[in-house]
C-alpha positions as CSV (number, residue, x, y, z in Angstrom):
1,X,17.0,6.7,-21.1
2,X,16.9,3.4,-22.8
3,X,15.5,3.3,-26.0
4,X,12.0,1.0,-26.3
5,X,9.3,-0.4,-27.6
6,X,6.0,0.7,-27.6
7,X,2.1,-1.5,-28.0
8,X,-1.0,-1.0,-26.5
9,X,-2.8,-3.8,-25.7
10,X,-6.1,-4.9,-26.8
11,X,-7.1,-7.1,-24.7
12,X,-6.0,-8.8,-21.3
13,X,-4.9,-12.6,-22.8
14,X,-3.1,-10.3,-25.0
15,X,-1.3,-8.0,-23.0
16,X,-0.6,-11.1,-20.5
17,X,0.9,-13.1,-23.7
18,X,3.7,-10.4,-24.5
19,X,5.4,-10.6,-21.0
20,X,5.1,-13.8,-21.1
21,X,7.2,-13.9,-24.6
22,X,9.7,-11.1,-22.9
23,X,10.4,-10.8,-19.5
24,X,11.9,-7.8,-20.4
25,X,8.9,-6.1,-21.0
26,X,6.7,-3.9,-18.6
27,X,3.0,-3.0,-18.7
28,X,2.2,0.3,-18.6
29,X,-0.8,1.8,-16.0
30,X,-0.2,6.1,-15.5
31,X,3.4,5.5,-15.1
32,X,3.8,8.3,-12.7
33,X,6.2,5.2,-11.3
34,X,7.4,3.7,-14.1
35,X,8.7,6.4,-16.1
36,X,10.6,8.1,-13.3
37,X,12.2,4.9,-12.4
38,X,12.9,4.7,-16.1
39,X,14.3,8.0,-16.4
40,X,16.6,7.4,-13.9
41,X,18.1,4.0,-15.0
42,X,16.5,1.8,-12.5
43,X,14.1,0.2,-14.6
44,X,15.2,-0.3,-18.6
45,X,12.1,-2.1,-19.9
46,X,12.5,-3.2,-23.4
47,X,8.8,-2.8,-24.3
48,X,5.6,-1.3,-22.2
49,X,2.4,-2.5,-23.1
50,X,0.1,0.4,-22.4
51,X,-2.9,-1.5,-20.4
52,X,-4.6,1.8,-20.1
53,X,-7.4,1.3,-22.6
54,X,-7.9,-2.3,-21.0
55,X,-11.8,-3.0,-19.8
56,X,-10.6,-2.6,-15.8
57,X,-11.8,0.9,-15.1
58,X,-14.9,0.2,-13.2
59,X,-16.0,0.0,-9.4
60,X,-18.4,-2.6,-9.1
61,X,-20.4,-3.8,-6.3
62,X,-20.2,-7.8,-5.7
63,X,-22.4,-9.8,-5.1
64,X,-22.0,-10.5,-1.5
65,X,-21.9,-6.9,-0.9
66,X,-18.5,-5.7,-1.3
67,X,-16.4,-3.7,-4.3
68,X,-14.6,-5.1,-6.6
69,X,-12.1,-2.1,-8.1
70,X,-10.3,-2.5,-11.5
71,X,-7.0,-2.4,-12.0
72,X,-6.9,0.9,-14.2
73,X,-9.5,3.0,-12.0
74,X,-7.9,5.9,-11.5
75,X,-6.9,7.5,-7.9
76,X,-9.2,10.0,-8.3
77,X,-11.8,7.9,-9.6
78,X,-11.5,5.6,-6.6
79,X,-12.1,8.6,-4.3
80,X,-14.9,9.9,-5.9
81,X,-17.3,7.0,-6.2
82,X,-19.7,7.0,-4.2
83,X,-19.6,3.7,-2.9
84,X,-16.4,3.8,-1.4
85,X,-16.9,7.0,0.2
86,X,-20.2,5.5,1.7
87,X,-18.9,2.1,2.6
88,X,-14.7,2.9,3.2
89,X,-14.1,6.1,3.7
90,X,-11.0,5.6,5.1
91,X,-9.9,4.1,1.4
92,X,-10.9,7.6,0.0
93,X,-9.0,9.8,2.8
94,X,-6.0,7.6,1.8
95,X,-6.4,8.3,-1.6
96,X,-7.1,11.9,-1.6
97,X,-3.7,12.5,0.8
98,X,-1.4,11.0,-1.6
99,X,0.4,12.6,-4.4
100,X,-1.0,15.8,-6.0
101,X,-4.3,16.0,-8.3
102,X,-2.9,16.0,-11.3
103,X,-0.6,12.8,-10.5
104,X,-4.3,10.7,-8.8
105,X,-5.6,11.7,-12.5
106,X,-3.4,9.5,-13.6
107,X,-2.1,7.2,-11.3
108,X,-4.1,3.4,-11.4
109,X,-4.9,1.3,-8.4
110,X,-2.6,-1.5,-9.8
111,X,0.2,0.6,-10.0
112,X,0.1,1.9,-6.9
113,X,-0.1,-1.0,-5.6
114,X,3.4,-1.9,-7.2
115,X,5.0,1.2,-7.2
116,X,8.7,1.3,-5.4
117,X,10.3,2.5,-2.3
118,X,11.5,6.6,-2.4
119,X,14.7,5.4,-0.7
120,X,17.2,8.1,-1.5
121,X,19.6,4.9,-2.0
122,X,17.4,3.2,-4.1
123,X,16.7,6.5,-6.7
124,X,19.8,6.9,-6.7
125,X,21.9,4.7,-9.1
126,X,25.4,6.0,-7.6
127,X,25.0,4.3,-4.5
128,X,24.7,0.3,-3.4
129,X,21.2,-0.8,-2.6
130,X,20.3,-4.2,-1.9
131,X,16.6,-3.7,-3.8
132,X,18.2,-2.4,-7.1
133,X,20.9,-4.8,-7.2
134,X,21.1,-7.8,-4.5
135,X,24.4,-8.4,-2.3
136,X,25.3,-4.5,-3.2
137,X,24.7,-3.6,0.8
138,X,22.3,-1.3,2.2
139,X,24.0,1.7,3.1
140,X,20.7,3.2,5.0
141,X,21.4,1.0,8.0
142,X,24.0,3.0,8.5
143,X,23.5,6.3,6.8
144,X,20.7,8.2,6.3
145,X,17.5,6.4,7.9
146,X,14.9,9.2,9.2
147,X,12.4,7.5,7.4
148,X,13.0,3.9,7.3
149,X,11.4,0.7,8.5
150,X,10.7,0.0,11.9
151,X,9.1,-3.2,11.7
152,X,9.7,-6.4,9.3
153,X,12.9,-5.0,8.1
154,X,16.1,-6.9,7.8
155,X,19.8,-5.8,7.7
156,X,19.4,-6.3,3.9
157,X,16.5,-3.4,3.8
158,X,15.2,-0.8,5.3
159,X,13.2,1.3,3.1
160,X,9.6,1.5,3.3
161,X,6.7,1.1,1.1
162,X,5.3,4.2,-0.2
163,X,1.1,4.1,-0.9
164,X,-1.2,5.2,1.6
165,X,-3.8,3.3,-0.5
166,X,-2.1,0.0,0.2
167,X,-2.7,0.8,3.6
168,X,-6.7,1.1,3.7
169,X,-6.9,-2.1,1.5
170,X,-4.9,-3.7,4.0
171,X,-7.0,-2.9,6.7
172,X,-10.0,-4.2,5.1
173,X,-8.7,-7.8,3.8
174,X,-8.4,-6.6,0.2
175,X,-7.3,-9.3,-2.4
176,X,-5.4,-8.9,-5.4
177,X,-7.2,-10.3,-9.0
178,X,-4.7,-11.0,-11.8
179,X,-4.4,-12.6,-15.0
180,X,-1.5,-15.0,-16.6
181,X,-0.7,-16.9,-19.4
182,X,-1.8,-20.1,-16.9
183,X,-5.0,-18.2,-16.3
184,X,-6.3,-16.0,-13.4
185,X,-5.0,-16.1,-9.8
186,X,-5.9,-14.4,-6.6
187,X,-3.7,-12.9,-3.7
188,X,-4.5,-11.7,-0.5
189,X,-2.9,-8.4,0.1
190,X,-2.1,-9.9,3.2
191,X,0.5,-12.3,1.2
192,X,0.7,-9.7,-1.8
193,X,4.0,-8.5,-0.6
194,X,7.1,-10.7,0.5
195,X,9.1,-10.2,3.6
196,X,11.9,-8.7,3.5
197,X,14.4,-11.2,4.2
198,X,17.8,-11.4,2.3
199,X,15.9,-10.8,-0.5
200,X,14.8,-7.9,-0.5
201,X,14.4,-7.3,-4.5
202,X,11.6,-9.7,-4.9
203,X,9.1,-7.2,-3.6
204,X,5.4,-9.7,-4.4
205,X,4.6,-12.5,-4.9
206,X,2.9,-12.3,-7.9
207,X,4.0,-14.9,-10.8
208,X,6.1,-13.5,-13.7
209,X,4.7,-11.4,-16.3
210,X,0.9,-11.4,-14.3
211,X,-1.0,-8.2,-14.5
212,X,-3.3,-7.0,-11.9
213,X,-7.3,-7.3,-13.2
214,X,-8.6,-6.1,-10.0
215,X,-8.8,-6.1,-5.8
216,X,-11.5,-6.4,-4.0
217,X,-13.3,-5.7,-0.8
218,X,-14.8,-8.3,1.4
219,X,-17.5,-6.6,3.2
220,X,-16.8,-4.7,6.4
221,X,-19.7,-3.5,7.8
222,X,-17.2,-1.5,10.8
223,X,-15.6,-0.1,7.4
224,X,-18.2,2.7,7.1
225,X,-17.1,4.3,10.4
226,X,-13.5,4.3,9.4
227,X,-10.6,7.1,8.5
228,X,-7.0,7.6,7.4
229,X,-4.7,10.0,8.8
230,X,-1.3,10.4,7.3
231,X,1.8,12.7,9.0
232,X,4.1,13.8,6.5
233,X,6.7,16.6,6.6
234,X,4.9,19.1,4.8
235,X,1.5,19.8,4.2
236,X,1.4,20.1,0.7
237,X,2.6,17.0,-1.4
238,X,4.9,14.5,0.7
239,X,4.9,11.2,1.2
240,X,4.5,9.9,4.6
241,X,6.5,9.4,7.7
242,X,3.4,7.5,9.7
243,X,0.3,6.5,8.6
244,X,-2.9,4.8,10.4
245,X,-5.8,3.8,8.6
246,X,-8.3,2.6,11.3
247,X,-12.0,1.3,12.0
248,X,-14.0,0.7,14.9
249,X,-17.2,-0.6,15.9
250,X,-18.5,0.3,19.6
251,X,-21.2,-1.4,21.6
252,X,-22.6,-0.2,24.9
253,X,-18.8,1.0,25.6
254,X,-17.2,-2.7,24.4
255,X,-15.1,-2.8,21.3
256,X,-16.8,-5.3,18.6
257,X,-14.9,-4.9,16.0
258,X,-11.5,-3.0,15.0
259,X,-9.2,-2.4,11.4
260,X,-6.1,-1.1,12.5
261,X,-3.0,-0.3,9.6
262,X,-0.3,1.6,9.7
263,X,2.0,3.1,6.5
264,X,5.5,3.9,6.0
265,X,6.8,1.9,8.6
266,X,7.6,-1.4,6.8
267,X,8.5,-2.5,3.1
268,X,4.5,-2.6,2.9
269,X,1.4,-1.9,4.4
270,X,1.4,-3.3,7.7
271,X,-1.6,-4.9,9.2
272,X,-1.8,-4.6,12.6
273,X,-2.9,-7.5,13.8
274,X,-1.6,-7.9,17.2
275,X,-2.9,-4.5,18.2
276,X,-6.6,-6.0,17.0
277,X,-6.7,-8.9,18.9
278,X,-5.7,-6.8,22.1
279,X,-8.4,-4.9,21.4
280,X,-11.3,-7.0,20.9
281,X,-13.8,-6.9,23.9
282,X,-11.8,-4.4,25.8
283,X,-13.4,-1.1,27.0
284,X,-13.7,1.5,24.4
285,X,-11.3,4.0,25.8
286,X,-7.2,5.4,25.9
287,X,-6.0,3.2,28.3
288,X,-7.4,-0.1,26.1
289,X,-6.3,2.0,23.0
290,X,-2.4,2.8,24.1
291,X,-2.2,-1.0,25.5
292,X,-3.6,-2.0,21.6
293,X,-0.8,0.5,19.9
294,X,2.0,-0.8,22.5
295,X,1.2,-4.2,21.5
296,X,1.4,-3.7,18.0
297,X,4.9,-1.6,18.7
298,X,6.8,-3.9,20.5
299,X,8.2,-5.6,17.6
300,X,9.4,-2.2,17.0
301,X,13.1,-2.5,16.0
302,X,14.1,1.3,14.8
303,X,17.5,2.4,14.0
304,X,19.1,5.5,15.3
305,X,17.1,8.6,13.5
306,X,13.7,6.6,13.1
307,X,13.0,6.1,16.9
308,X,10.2,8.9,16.8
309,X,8.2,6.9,14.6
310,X,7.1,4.3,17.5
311,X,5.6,7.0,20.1
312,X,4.4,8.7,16.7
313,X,2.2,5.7,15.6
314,X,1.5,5.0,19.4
315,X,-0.8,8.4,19.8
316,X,-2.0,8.2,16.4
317,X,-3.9,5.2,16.9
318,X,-5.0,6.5,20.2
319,X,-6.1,9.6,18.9
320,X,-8.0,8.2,15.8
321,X,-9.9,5.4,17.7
322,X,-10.6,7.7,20.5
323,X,-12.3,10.1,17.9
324,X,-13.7,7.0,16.4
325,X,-15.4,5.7,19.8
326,X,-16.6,9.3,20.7
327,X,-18.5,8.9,17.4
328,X,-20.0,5.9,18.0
329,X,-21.3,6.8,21.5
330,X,-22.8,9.9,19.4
C-alpha cells in the first residue's frame, strides 16, 4: 500500500478546503470501500480526511414531512430509526440485506452511495478495465459476465453498481446534499450517477473534491407500504444478482400510485420508470404487473451468461407487487 497522510477534519468548510488544495486526497467515511480499494492498488490517495466525527450523523424529519439523512449515519443506524422503518420500509430491508453487521456498523450512507463496482476486472489490477484506467478495454464483454449489466451499459462497461441502498433512495426521488469550496449543491439521485458512455470512469456527477452533507426524502405517502427483496447467490453475505425495491398504492382494485427499482443490473440504481407509467391506472393484478416488468425489460440488452437476469427481474416485480396489492385489498 501507498504510504499517506492522515487529518481529521473539524469541520465541513474545512474538510471541503483540503481537497480542494489536493485533488489527490480522499475523505474518509467507514472505509469498508476505500481501504480495500486502497489495499489493492486501485485507489493511492495521498491524504484521507477522516469526516467521521463531522456533525452529519442525524435522521431528521423535514419540514414538509420527509427525512433528511446525514451523510455519516451509519447503515445500521439508518435501519434502525424509527422513522424510516415507519415511513420507507423498503429503505431499511435494503439496508439490513447488504453487507454483514459488523461492516453496516461502519459503513455511512455517503459512502455507500460512492462505493465501486465488485467487477472481478476492476479488483483486479492485472487485468485491463476501462473504469480503472480508460481506453484499457473491458474484457467482461467477452469474458466472464454472469453478473453484469443488462441495461444502460456500453461496450466500454459492463459492471454493475453494487448498493442495495442506492436502490430504495432511487425509488423514492432521493437527492444528494453536498458541500464545496463554491458552497453547497444539490443532486437528484436520479442525475447522481453518469451514464455509462465511453466514459465509463467518471462514475457521478458530483463536482471535484465535494463531499456528501446529506440525501433526502421527498415525501411518499405510497412509501410506507413498500419492500426490498434482493437474490443473491448465497444466503449469507453476497452481493446481489437482482434486486427490486418496490411500492404500491391500491384503490378499489386501480393502481394509484407505484415505486418500482431494480439493483445490480446497471452501473447504478435503476429507476424504473417505464414500468411505472405502464402501470398507472391499470388493474391491480399479474397480468398489469408482467406487462409493467416487460416494459421496463425491453431495453434489456444482456450478454451471453447474464440472460437469466431479465425473466429473473420480470417475476420479481410481479411477485412483490402482487404481495403488495394483496395487502392493500387487506
Amino acid at each position: 500500500m501507498r504510504e499517506f497522510g492522515y487529518e481529521r477534519a473539524a469541520d465541513v468548510s474545512g474538510a471541503v478546503a483540503v481537497l480542494g488544495a489536493d485533488p489527490e486526497a480522499r475523505f474518509l467515511g467507514g472505509g469498508t470501500n476505500l481501504v480495500d480499494l486502497m489495499k489493492s492498488g486501485i485507489e493511492r490517495p495521498a491524504l484521507l480526511v477522516d469526516v467521521r466525527e463531522l456533525p452529519l450523523d442525524r435522521v431528521e424529519s423535514t419540514e414538509d414531512g420527509g427525512l433528511r439523512i446525514g451523510a455519516t449515519v451509519t447503515n445500521s443506524d439508518l435501519a434502525a430509526h424509527p422513522e424510516v422503518r415507519r415511513r420507507y420500509p423498503a429503505l431499511t430491508q435494503a439496508v439490513l440485506a447488504g453487507a454483514s453487521g459488523q461492516l453496516r456498523n461502519m459503513a455511512t450512507v455517503g459512502g455507500n452511495l460512492l462505493q465501486r463496482t465488485r467487477c472481478g476486472y476492476f479488483t483486479d489490477v492485472s487485468k485491463p478495465c476501462n473504469k480503472r484506467e480508460p481506453g484499457s478495454g473491458c474484457p467482461a464483454v467477452t469474458g466472464e459476465h454472469r453478473n453484469a449489466a443488462i441495461l444502460g451499459a456500453s461496450e466500454h462497461c459492463v459492471a454493475v453498481h453494487p448498493s442495495d441502498m442506492g436502490v430504495a433512495l432511487a425509488a423514492f426521488d432521493a437527492v444528494v446534499q453536498y458541500e464545496t469550496v463554491d458552497g453547497p449543491g444539490e443532486l437528484a439521485l436520479a442525475d447522481f450517477y453518469r451514464p455509462v458512455g465511453d466514459t465509463p470512469h467518471l462514475e457521478t456527477a458530483l463536482p471535484a473534491g465535494a463531499l456528501i452533507t446529506s440525501v433526502t426524502l421527498p415525501p411518499a405517502p405510497v412509501a410506507a407500504r413498500s419492500r426490498y427483496r434482493k437474490v443473491r447467490e448465497r444466503a449469507s453475505y453476497a452481493f446481489a444478482i437482482g434486486s427490486v425495491a418496490a411500492a404500491l398504492d391500491v384503490e378499489d382494485g386501480v393502481v394509484r400510485d407505484v415505486r418500482l427499482a431494480f439493483g445490480a443490473v446497471a452501473s447504478h440504481p435503476w429507476r424504473a420508470r417505464a414500468a411505472e407509467a405502464a402501470l398507472l391506472g391499470k388493474p391491480a393484478d399479474g397480468e398489469a404487473f408482467a406487462a409493467a416488468a416487460d416494459a421496463e425489460l425491453a431495453a434489456a440488452a444482456p450478454l451471453t451468461q447474464n440472460a437469466y437476469k431479465v425473466p429473473l427481474l420480470r417475476n420479481l416485480v410481479v411477485a412483490m407487487l402482487t404481495e403488495l396489492s394483496e395487502e392493500a385489498g387487506r
